[in-house]
N, C-alpha and C positions, 0 to 999 in steps of 0.2 A: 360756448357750444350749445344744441337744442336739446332740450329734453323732451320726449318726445312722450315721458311720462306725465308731465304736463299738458299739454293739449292733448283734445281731441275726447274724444265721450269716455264717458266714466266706464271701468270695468265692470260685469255682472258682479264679481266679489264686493268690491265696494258698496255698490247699491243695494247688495245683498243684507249687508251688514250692516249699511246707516239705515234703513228701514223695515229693520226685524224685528222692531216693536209691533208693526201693523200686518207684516207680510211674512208670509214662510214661501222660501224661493229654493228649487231644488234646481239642477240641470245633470241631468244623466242622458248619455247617448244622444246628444241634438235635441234633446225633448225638456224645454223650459216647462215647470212647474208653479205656478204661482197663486198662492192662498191666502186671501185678507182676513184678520182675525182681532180678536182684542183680548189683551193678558192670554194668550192661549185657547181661548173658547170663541164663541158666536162674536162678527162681528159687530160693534154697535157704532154703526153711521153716524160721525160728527162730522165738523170742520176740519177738523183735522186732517180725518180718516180721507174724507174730499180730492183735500190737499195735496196728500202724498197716492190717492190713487191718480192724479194726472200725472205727478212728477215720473213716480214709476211707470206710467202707461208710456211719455215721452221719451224712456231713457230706453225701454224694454224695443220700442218702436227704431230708434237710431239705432241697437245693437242688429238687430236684424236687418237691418239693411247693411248691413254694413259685412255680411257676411255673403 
């Protein structure tokens, strides 16, 4: 049988929570929140930081269409 948990774009919780090192993500009332930071303070722009600002810009971008 399909699982339908498996396909198809990752939930905001999920992404929420694999990239809460870099990002604090809230959603209340239809109103996505999204804040890049590092250890809690001012971002500091590496490779990494890069990195995960396309992944999430990609995933944020297919949630919304998708509504």
């Amino acid at each position: 049988m399909f699982n339908r948990d498996m396909a198809g774009p990752t939930r905001f919780e999920e992404y929420s929570e694999k990239y809460k090192d870099l990002f604090f993500m809230t959603r209340r009332d239809g109103i996505l929140e999204v804040r890049m930071h590092t250890h809690g303070g001012p971002l500091q722009f590496d490779w990494m930081a890069q990195t995960a600002y396309g992944n999430v810009g990609q995933m944020l971008a297919v949630t919304l269409r998708m509504r």
